[in-house]
Short mmCIF file of the C-alpha atoms (twelve columns), coordinates in Angstrom:
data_MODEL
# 
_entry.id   MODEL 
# 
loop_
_atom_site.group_PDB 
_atom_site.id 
_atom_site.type_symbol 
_atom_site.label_atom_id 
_atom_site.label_alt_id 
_atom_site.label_comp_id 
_atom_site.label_asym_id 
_atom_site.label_seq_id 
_atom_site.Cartn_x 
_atom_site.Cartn_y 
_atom_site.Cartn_z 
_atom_site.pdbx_PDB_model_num 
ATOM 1   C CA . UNK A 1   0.000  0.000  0.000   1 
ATOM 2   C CA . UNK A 2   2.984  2.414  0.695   1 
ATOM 3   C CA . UNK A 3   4.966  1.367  -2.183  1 
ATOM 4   C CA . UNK A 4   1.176  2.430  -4.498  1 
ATOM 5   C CA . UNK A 5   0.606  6.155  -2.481  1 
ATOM 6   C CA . UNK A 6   4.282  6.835  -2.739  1 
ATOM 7   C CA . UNK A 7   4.042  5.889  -6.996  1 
ATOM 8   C CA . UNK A 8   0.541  7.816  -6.790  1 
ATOM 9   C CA . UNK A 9   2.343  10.957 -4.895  1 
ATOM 10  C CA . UNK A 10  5.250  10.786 -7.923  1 
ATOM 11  C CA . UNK A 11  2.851  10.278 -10.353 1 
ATOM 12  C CA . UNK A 12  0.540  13.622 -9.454  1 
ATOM 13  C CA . UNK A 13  4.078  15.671 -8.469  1 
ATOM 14  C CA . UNK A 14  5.305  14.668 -12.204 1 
ATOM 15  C CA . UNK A 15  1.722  15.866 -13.581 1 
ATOM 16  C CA . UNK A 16  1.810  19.142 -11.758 1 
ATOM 17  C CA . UNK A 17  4.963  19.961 -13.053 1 
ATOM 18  C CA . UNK A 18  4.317  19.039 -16.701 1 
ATOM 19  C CA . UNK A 19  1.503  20.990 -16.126 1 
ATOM 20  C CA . UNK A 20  3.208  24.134 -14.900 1 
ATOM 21  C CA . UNK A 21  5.677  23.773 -17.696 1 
ATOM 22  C CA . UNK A 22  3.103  23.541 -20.539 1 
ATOM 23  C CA . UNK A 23  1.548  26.310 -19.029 1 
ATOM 24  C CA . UNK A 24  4.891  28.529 -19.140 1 
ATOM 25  C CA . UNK A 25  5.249  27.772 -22.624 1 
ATOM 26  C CA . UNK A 26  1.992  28.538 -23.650 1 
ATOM 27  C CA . UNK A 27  2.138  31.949 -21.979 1 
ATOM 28  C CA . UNK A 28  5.350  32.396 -23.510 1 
ATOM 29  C CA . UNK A 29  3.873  31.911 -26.750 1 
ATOM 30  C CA . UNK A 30  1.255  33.742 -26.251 1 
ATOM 31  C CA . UNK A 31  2.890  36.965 -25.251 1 
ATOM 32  C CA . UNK A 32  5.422  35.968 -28.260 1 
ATOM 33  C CA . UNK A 33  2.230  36.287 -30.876 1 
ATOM 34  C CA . UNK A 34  1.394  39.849 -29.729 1 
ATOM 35  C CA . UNK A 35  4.051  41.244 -31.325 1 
ATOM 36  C CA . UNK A 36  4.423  42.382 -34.943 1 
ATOM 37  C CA . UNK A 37  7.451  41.192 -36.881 1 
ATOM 38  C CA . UNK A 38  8.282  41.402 -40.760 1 
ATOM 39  C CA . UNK A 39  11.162 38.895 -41.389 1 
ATOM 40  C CA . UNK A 40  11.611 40.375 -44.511 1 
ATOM 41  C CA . UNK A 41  13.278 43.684 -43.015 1 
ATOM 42  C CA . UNK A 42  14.634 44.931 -40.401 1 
ATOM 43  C CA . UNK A 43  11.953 46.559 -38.590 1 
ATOM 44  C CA . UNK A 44  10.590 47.349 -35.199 1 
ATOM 45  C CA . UNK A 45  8.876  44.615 -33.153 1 
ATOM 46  C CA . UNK A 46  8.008  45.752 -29.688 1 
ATOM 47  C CA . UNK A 47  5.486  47.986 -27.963 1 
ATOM 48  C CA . UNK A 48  6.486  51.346 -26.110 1 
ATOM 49  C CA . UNK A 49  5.860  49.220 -22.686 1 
ATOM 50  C CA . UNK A 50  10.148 48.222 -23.011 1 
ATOM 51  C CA . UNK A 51  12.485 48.715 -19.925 1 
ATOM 52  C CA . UNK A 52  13.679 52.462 -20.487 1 
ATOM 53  C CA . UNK A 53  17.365 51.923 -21.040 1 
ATOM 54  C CA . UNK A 54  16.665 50.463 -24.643 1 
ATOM 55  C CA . UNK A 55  15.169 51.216 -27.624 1 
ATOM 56  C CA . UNK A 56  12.769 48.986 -29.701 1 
ATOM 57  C CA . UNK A 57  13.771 45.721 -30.958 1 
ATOM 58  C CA . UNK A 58  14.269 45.107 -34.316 1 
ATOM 59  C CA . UNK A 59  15.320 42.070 -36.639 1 
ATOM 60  C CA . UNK A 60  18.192 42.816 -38.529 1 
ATOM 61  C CA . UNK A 61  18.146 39.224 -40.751 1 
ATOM 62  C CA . UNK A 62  17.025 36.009 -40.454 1 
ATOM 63  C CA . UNK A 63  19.943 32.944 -40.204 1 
ATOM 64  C CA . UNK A 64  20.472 31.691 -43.460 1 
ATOM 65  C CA . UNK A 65  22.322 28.748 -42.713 1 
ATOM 66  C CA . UNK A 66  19.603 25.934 -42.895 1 
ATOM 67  C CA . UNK A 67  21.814 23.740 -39.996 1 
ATOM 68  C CA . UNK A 68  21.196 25.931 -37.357 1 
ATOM 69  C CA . UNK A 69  17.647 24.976 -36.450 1 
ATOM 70  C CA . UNK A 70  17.892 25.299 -33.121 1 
ATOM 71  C CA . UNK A 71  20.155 28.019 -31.854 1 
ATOM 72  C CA . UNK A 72  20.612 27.421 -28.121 1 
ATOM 73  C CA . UNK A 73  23.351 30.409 -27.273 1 
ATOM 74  C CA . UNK A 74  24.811 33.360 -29.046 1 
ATOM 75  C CA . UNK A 75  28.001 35.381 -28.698 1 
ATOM 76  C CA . UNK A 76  30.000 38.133 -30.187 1 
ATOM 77  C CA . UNK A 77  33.624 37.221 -31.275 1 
ATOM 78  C CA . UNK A 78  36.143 39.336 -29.946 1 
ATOM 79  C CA . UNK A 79  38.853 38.357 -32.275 1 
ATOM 80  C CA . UNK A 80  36.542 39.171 -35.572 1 
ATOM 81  C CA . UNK A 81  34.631 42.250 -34.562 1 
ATOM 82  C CA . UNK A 82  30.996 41.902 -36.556 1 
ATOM 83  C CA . UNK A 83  30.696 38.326 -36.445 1 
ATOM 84  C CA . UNK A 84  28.289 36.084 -33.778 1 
ATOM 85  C CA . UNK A 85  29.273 32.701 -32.931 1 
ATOM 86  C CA . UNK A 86  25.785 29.934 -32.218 1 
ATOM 87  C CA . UNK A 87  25.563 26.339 -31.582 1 
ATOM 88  C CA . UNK A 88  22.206 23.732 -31.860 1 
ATOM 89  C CA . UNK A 89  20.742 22.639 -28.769 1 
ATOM 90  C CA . UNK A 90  21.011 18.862 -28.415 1 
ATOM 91  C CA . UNK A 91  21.275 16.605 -31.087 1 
ATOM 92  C CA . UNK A 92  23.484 18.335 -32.979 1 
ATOM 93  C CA . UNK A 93  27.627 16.997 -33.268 1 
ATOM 94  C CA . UNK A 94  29.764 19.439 -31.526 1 
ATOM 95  C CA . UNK A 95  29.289 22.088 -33.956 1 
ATOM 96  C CA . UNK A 96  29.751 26.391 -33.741 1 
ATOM 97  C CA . UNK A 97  28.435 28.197 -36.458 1 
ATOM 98  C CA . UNK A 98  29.652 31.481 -37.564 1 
ATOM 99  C CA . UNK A 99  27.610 34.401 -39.035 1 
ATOM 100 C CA . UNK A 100 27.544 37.797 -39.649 1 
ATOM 101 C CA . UNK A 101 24.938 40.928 -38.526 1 
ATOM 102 C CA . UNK A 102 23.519 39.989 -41.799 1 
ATOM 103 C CA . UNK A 103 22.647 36.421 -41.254 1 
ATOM 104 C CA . UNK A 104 25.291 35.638 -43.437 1 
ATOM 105 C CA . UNK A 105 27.011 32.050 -42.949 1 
ATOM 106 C CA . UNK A 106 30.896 32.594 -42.162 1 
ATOM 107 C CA . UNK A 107 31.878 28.922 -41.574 1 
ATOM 108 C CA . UNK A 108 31.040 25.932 -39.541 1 
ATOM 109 C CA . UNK A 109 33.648 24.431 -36.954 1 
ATOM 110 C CA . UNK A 110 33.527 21.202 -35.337 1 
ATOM 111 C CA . UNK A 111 34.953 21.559 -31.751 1 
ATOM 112 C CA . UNK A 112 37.847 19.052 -31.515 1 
ATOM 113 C CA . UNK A 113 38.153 16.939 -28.101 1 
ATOM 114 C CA . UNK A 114 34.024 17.285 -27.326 1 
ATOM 115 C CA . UNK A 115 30.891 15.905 -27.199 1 
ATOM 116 C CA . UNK A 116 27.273 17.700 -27.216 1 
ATOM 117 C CA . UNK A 117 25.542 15.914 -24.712 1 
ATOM 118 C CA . UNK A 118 23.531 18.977 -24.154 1 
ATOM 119 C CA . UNK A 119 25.030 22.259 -25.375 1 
ATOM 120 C CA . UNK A 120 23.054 25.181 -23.737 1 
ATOM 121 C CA . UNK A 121 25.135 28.247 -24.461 1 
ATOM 122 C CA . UNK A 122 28.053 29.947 -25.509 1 
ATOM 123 C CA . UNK A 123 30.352 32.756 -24.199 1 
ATOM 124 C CA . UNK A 124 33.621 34.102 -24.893 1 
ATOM 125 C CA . UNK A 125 36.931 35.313 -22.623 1 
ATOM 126 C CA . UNK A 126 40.272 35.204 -21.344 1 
ATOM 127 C CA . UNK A 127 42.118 31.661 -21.279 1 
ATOM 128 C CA . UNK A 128 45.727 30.584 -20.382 1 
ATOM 129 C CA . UNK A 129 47.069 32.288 -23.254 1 
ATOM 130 C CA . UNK A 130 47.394 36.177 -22.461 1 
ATOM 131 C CA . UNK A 131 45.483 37.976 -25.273 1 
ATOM 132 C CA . UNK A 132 44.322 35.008 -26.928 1 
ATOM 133 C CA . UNK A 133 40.047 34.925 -27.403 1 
ATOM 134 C CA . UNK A 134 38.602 31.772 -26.019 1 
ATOM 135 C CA . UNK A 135 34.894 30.504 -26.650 1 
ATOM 136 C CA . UNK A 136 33.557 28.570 -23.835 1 
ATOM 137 C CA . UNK A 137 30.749 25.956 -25.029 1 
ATOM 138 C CA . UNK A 138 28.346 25.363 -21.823 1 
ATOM 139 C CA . UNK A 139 26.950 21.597 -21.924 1 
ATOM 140 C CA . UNK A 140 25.182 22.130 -18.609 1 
ATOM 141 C CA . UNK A 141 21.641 20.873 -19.737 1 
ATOM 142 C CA . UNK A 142 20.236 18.434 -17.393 1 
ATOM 143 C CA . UNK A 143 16.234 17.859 -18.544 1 
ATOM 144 C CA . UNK A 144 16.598 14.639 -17.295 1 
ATOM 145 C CA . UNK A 145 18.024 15.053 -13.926 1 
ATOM 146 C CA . UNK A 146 20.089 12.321 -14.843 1 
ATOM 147 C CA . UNK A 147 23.452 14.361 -13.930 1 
ATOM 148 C CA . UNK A 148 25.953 14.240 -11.688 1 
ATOM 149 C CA . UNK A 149 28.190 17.218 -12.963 1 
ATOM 150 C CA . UNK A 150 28.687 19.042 -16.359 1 
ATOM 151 C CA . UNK A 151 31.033 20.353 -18.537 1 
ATOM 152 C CA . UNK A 152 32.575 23.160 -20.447 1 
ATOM 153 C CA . UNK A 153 34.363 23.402 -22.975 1 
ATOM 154 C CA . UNK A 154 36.858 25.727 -23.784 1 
ATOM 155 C CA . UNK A 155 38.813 26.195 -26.989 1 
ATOM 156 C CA . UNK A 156 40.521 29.083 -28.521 1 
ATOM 157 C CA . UNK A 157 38.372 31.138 -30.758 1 
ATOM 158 C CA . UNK A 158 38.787 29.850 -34.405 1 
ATOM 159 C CA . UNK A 159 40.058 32.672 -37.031 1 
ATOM 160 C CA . UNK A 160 37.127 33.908 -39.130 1 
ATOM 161 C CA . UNK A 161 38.120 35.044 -43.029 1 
ATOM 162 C CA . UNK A 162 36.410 35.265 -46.194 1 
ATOM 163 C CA . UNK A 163 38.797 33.301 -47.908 1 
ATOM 164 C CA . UNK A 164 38.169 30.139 -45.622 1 
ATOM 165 C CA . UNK A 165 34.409 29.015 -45.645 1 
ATOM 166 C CA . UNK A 166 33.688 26.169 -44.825 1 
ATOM 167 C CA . UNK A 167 30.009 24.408 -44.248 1 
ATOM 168 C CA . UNK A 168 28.770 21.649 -41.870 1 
ATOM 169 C CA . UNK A 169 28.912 18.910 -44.252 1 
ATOM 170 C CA . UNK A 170 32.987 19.915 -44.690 1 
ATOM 171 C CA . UNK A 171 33.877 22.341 -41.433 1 
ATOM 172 C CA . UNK A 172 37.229 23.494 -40.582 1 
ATOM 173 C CA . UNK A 173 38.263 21.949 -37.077 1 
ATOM 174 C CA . UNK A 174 39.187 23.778 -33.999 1 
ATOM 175 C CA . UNK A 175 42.178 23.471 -31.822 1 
ATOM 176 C CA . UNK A 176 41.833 20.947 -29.227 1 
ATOM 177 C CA . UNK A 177 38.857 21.754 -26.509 1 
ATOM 178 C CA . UNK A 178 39.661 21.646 -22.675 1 
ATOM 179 C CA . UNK A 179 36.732 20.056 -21.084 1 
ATOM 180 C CA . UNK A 180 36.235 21.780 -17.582 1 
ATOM 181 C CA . UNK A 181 34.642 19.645 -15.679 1 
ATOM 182 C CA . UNK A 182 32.372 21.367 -12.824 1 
ATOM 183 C CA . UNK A 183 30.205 19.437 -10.092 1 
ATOM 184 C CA . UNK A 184 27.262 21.445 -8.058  1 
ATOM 185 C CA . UNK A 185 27.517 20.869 -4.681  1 
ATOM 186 C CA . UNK A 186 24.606 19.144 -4.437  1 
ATOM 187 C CA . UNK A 187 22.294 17.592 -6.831  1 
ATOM 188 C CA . UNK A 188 22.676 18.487 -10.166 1 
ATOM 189 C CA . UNK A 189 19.883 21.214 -11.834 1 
ATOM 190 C CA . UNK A 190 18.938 22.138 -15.070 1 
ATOM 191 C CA . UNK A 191 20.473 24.848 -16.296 1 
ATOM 192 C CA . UNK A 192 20.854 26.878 -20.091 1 
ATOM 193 C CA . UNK A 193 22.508 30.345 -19.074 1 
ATOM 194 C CA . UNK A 194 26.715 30.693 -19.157 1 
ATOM 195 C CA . UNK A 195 28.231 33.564 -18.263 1 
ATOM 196 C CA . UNK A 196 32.188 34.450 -18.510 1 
ATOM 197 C CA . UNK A 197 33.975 37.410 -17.043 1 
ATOM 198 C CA . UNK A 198 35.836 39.046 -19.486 1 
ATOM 199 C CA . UNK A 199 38.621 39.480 -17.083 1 
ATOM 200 C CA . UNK A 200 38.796 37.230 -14.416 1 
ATOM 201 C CA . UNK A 201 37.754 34.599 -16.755 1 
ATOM 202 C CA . UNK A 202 35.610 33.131 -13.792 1 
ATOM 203 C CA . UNK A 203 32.244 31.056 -15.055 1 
ATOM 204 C CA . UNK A 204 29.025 31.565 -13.959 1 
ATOM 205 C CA . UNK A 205 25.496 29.293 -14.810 1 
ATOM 206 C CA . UNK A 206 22.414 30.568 -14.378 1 
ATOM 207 C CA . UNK A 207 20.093 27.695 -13.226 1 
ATOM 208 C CA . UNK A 208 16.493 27.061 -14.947 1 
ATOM 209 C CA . UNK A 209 13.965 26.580 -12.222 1 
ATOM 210 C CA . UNK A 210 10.369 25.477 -12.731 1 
ATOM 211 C CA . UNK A 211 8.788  27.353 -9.595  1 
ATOM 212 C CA . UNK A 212 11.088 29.691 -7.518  1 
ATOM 213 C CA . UNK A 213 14.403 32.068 -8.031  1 
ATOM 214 C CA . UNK A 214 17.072 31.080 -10.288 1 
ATOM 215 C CA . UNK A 215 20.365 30.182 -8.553  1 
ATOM 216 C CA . UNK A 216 24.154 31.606 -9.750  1 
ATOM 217 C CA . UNK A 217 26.812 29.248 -9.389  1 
ATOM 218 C CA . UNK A 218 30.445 30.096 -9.555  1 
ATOM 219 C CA . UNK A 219 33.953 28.899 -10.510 1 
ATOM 220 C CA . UNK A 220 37.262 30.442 -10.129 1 
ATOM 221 C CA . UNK A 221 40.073 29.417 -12.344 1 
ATOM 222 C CA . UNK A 222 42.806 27.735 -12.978 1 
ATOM 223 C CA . UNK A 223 41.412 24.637 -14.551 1 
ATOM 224 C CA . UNK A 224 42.563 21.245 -14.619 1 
ATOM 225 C CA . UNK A 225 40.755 19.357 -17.381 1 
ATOM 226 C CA . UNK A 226 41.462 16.318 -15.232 1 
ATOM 227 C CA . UNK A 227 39.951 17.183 -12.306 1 
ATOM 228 C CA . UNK A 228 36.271 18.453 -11.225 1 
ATOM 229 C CA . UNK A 229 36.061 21.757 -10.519 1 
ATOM 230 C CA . UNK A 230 33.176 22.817 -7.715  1 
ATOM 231 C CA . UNK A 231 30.806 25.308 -8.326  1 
ATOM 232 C CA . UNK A 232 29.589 27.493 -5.365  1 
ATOM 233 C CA . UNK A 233 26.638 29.057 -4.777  1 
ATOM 234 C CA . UNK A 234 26.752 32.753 -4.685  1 
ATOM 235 C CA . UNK A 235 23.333 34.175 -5.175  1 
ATOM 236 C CA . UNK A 236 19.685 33.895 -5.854  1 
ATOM 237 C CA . UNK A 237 17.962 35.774 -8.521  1 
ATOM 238 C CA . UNK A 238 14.362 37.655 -7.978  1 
ATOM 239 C CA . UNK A 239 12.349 37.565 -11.243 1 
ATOM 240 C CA . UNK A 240 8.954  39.328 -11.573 1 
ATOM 241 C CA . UNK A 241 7.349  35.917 -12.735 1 
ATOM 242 C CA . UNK A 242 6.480  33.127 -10.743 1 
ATOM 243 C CA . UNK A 243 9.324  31.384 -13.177 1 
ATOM 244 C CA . UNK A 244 12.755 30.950 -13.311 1 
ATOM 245 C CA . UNK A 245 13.100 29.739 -16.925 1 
ATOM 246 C CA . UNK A 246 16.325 31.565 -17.498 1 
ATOM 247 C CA . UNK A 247 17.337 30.204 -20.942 1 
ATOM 248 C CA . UNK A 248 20.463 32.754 -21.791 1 
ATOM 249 C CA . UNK A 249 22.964 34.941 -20.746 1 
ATOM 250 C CA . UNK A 250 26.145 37.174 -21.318 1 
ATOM 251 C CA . UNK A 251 28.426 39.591 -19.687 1 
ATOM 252 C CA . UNK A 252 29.493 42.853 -21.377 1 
ATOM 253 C CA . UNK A 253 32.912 43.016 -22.894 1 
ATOM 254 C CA . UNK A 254 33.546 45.990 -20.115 1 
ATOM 255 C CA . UNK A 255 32.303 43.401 -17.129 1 
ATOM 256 C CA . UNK A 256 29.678 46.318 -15.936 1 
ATOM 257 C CA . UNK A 257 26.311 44.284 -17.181 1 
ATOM 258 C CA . UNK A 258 24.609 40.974 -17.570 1 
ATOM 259 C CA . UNK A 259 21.986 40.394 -19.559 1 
ATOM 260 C CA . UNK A 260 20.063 37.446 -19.077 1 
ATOM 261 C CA . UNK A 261 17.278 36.259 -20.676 1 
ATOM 262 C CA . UNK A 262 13.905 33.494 -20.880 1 
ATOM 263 C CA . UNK A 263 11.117 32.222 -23.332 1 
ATOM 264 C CA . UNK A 264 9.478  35.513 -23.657 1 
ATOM 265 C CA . UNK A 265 11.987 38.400 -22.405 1 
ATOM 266 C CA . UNK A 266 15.867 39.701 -21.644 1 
ATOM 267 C CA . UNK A 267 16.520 41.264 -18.365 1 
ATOM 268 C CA . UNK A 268 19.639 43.111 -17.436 1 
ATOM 269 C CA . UNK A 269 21.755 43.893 -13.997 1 
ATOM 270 C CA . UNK A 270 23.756 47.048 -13.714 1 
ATOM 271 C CA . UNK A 271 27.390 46.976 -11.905 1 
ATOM 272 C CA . UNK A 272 26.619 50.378 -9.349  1 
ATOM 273 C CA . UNK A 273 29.058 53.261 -10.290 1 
ATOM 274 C CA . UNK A 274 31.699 52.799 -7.698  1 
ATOM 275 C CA . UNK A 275 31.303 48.980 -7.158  1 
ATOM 276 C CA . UNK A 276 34.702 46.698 -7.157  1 
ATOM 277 C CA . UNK A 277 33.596 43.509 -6.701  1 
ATOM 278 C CA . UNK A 278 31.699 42.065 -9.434  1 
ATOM 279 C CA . UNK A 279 30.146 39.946 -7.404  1 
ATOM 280 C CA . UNK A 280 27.710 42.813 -6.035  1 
ATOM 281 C CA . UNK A 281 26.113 42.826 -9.461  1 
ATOM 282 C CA . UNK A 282 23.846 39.710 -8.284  1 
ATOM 283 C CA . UNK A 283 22.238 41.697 -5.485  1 
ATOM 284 C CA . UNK A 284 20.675 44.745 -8.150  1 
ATOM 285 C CA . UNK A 285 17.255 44.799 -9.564  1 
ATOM 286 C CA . UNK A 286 16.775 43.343 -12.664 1 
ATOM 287 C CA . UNK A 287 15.634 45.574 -15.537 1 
ATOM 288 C CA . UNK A 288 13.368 44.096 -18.096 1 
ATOM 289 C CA . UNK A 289 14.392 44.255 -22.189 1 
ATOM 290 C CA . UNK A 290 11.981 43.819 -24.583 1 
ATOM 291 C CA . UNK A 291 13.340 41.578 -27.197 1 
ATOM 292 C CA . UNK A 292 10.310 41.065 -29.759 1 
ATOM 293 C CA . UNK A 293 8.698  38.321 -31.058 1 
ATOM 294 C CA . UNK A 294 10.550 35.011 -30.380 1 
ATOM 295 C CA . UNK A 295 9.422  31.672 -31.263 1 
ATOM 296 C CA . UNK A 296 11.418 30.193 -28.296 1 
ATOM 297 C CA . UNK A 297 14.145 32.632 -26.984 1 
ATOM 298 C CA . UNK A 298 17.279 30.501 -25.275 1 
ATOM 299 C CA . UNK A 299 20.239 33.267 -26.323 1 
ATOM 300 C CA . UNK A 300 21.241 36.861 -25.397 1 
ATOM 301 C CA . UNK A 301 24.652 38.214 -25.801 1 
ATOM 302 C CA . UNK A 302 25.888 41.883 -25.920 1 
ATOM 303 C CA . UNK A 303 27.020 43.265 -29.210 1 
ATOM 304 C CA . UNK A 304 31.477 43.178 -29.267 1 
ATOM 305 C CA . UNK A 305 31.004 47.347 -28.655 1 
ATOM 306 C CA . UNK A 306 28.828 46.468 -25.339 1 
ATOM 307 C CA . UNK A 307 26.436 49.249 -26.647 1 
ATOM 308 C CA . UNK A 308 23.615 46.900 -27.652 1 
ATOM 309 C CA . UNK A 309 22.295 43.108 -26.997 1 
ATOM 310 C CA . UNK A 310 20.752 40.613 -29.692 1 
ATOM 311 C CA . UNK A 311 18.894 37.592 -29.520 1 
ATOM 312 C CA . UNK A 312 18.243 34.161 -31.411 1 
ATOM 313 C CA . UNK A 313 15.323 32.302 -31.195 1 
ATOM 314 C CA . UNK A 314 15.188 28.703 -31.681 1 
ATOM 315 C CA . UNK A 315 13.224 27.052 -34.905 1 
ATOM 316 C CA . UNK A 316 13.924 27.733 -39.080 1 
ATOM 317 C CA . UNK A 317 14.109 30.436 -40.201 1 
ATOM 318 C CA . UNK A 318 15.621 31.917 -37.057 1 
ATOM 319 C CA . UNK A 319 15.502 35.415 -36.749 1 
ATOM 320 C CA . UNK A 320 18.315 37.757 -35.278 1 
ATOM 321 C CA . UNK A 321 16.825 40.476 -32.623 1 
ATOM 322 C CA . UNK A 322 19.267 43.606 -31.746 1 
ATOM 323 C CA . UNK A 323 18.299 46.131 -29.130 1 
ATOM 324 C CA . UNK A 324 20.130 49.106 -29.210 1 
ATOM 325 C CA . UNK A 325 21.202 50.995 -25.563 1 
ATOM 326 C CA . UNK A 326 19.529 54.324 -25.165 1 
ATOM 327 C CA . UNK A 327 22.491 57.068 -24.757 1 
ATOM 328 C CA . UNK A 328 20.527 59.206 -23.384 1 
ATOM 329 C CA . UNK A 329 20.044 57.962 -20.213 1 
ATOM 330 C CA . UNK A 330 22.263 59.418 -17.625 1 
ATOM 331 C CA . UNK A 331 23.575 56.278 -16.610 1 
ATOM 332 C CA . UNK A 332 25.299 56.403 -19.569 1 
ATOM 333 C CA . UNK A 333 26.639 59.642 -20.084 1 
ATOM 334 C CA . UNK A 334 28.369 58.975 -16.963 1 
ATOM 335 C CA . UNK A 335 29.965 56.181 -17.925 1 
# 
């Protein structure tokens, strides 16, 4: 009798969360169909309800590269100013794909010493080689719970040029990844957001959480690909929703902002004026960003000049969302 009220009790707690879930996603769809959007050009796609340090959305292209169906993280290359670096959510090989503000294709890589067991992001920063651009590839998905740690990988940002295309059915090939290796110290949660300093070249993740705050989890290099790494954690994040479906996230080239995003919305954190320790940036409010109409948003990154963010959405033909910074704003006159 125990053994059917306990299967009865997982049964209904597996139900209510599926529920809650398709509920979230519905919503986020919802929201997602209220806004305009001409794919065709580049055109605005939000209301005048937008958090007041940006300006509307717009689409600057859609993706043209018919491989990336599923674009699970973005990032700005800071070795090849203009050009975004994305990556399929799982089921894809270990592949990066490079494009321009365009939607241009600039070459496919496949990312040498990994595996995509679950690639949820992408970010880019320092490495062990002073002045060197690294990408960091973030497969920290756990849908399954089935996890006992996860792992990045980092590899040294591939050199984009015109004169070296290459596609997914023939990419070029990166240098060898370093898998980092990082264990939560407890169970294991689901989690889509990566974040990078740009200077400390400490990681972050962003946890996904049905019901309640998102958690941040840190790790402080050096590395040792042979060893696990353990992530502490350093803060809990206040959304307006009832969700935590964080999905993306970045950190601005100057280390002042993080942008974060889920299904239907970016928010952003402001580093205050005089603040030293990055770590304070955890405890501010977060400011909402409109990003448009997204079929299902999972990446945010800031443009290489830190002066806007853009977006992805997953699904063919995938659209690319900028949002510009407002000047105006004092904020950023002072800065």
């Amino acid at each position: 009798m125990r053994n059917r009220l306990s299967l009865f009790s997982t049964t209904l707690l597996l139900a209510i969360l599926t529920a809650a879930v398709s509920g979230c996603q519905r919503i986020a769809a919802e929201k997602a169909k209220a806004l305009p959007s001409d794919p065709a050009q580049s055109k605005s796609v939000t209301s005048a309800a937008r958090g007041a340090a940006y300006k509307s959305a717009t689409i600057l292209a859609q993706l043209r590269d018919s491989a990336v169906k599923e674009s699970s993280g973005i990032v700005a290359s800071r070795s090849s100013p203009g050009v975004y670096w994305t990556h399929n959510d799982s089921g894809d090989g270990p592949f990066i794909y490079a494009f321009d503000a365009r939607g241009e294709p600039r070459g496919v890589w496949r990312v040498t010493n990994a595996k995509a067991r679950d690639w949820e992001d992408i970010a880019a920063g320092p490495g062990p080689e002073t002045g060197r651009s690294y990408l960091y590839i973030g497969d920290i998905g756990n849908n399954s719970g089935s996890r006992t740690d996860v792992t990045v990988y980092r590899v040294p940002e591939p050199e984009v040029t015109s004169s070296d295309f290459s596609t997914k059915s023939q990419p070029g090939l990166t240098e060898p990844a370093e898998p980092i290796r990082l264990r939560y110290p407890r169970a294991t949660p689901d989690a889509e957001a990566l974040l990078v300093h740009p200077a400390t070249g400490k990681l972050y993740i962003v946890t996904k959480e049905t019901f309640g705050n998102p958690k941040v989890y840190m790790a402080a290099p050096p590395f040792n690909s042979s060893l696990s790494s353990s992530l502490v954690r350093i803060a809990d994040l206040e959304l307006p929703s009832l969700f935590g479906l964080i999905t993306g996230g970045d950190i601005s080239p100057d280390g002042r902002r993080v942008a974060l995003c889920d299904y239907t919305q970016g928010y952003e954190l402001i580093l205050p004026e005089n603040a030293v320790d990055f770590e304070v940036i955890w405890k501010q409010p977060l400011a909402p960003i409109e990003l448009g109409k997204r079929k299902q948003g999972e990446a945010i990154a800031y443009r290489f000049d830190g002066m806007a963010v853009l977006a992805t959405s997953e699904g063919f033909p995938t659209p690319l969302i900028q949002v510009v910074r407002n000047t105006s704003r004092r904020e950023d006159q002072a800065q």
